[in-house]
C-alpha positions, 0 to 999 in steps of 0.5 A: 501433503501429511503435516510435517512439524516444521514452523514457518513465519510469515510477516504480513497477511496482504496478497504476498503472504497468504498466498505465500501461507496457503501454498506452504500449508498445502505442503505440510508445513505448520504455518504462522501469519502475523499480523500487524493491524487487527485484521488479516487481509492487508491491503486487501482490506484496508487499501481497496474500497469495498465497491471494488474488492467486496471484503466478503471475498477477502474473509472467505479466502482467509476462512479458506486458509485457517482450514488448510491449517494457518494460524494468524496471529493479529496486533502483532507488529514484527520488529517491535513485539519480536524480531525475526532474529527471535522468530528463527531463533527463540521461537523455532521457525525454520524460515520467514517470508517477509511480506510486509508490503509498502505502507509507508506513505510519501508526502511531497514537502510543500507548504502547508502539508501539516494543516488540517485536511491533509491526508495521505490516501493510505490514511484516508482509505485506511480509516474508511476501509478498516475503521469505518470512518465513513460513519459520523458516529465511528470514534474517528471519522474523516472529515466530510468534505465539500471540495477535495483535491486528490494529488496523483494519478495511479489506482490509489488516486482513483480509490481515494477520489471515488471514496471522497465522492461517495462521502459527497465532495467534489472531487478533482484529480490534479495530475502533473502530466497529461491524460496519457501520462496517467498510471492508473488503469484505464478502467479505473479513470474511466469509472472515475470519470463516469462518477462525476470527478474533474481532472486536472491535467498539466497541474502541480501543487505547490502550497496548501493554504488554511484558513485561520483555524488552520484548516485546508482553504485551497490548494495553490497550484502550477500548469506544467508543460511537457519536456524531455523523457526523464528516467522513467521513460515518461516526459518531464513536467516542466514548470510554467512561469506565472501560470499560478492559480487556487483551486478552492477545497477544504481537503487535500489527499496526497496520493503520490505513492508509498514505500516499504516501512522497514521496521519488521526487518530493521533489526535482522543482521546481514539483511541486504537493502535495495537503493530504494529501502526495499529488501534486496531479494532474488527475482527468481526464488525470492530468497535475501542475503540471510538462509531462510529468509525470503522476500516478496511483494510490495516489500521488495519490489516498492509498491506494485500490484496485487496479482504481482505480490502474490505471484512472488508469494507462490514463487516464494513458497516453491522457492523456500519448499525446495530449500527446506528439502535441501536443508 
């Protein structure tokens, strides 16, 4: 469609906002990405390793969308640098998709989480992914483990245990239910499983002990049984009394999931929340409580999957054209 004046804002450039950006860009509208790290791409860039997702791929979808127009704008983290209030407001965009994902990662407050070794798997496949952390000679290299312990058992536990392996450890998935119970696609275990790393099914954390400069030494663990289905439909892993044991490893990665940060939307009045913290958002048009603010991806559904954050984001843009039409 003939470029039309009318700015829209987009915060986050992960799978959401660009297509989100690409549809709307298509429809004329003069679109504007802002980034909150130094390159565009988002989870596409620093969540997924390159043995899965090719960061060529990701570069050329981005040239892709400069040529239809978009404009991006890094190092610029919404709700600090500016809000969305001042985005609509002062800076004359007419509508902002909030498309910030899910980055906040969880820890599961057992002792020793603080001690050296400790990682969360968004930090660690972050500086791989992003910061070239892999490399000793980077400014800020992971530790080169011998032993790691990756806690979960989603596509991220996956990503983490295969980059801790090709970074030479000996990897193992503790997992708190069984092989069944596993969250991960079953591609992704069956590739883990062909490079060499262990799992340890029925197995839950409970401390992480150091040595005495106060770095990871092992990771204390408990077998678990199987119990009543909880509200997740899946059976409850249930303790099992003096089953205790030490796995030795000198690094633990916590993958036990992520949340949205809400720090692009604190400080946008009227915005309805979700009991989970996630921006409370229409399944169907994406639209939230305030006119001219939409919502998908991982920033209102929790943390998902790449296909269904940019599903939202095309739902979205056709959501939002239609509103601007009616406007």
């Amino acid at each position: 469609a003939e470029k039309n004046g009318i700015k829209i804002a987009v915060v986050g450039s992960g799978p959401a906002g660009l297509s989100f950006a690409g549809d709307m860009a298509k429809r004329g509208y003069d679109v504007t990405v802002f980034e909150a790290l130094h390159e565009i791409g988002g989870v596409l860039k620093y969540g997924i390793p390159e043995f899965r997702l090719p960061k060529s791929i990701v570069a050329s979808q981005v040239e892709k969308l400069k040529e239809l127009g978009v404009k991006f704008d890094t190092d610029m983290v919404i709700g600090k640098v500016l809000t969305i209030t001042e985005l609509m407001k002062e800076h004359g965009y007419e509508a902002v998709f909030i498309a910030s994902g899910a980055g906040l990662p969880q820890f599961m407050h057992i002792p020793g989480e603080g001690h050296v070794g400790v990682y969360s798997a968004n930090e660690y496949l972050t500086r791989i992914n992003l910061m070239k952390a892999y490399d000793e000679k980077s400014s800020t290299p992971v530790l080169k483990s011998k032993s790691a312990a990756i806690v979960g058992g989603g596509n991220v536990a996956m990503d983490a245990a295969r980059c801790a392996k090709r970074l030479g450890a000996d990897v193992h998935i503790v997992y708190r239910r069984g092989e069944a119970e596993l969250p991960a696609r079953l591609e992704e275990i069956h590739h883990a499983k062909e490079e060499g790393i262990h799992f340890n099914f029925l197995t839950s954390p409970v401390e992480i002990r150091a040595d005495e400069k106060g770095r990871v030494s092992s990771l204390v663990c408990q077998k678990m049984e199987l119990g009543e289905p909880d509200a997740s439909g899946r059976r409850r892993p249930v303790p099992i009394k003096g089953s205790e044991f030490e796995l030795p490893v000198d690094m633990v990665i916590m993958a036990i999931g992520t949340r949205p940060n809400p720090m692009s939307y604190d400080d946008t009045p009227n915005l309805d929340r979700t009991k989970k913290g996630t921006v409370a958002a229409s399944d169907d048009t994406c639209a939230t409580s305030v006119p001219g603010v939409y919502a998908g991806g991982d920033a209102a559904t929790g943390a998902a999957t790449v296909i269904l954050a940019m599903g939202a984001g095309k739902k979205a843009a056709a959501a939002m054209a239609d509103y601007m039409l009616k406007k």
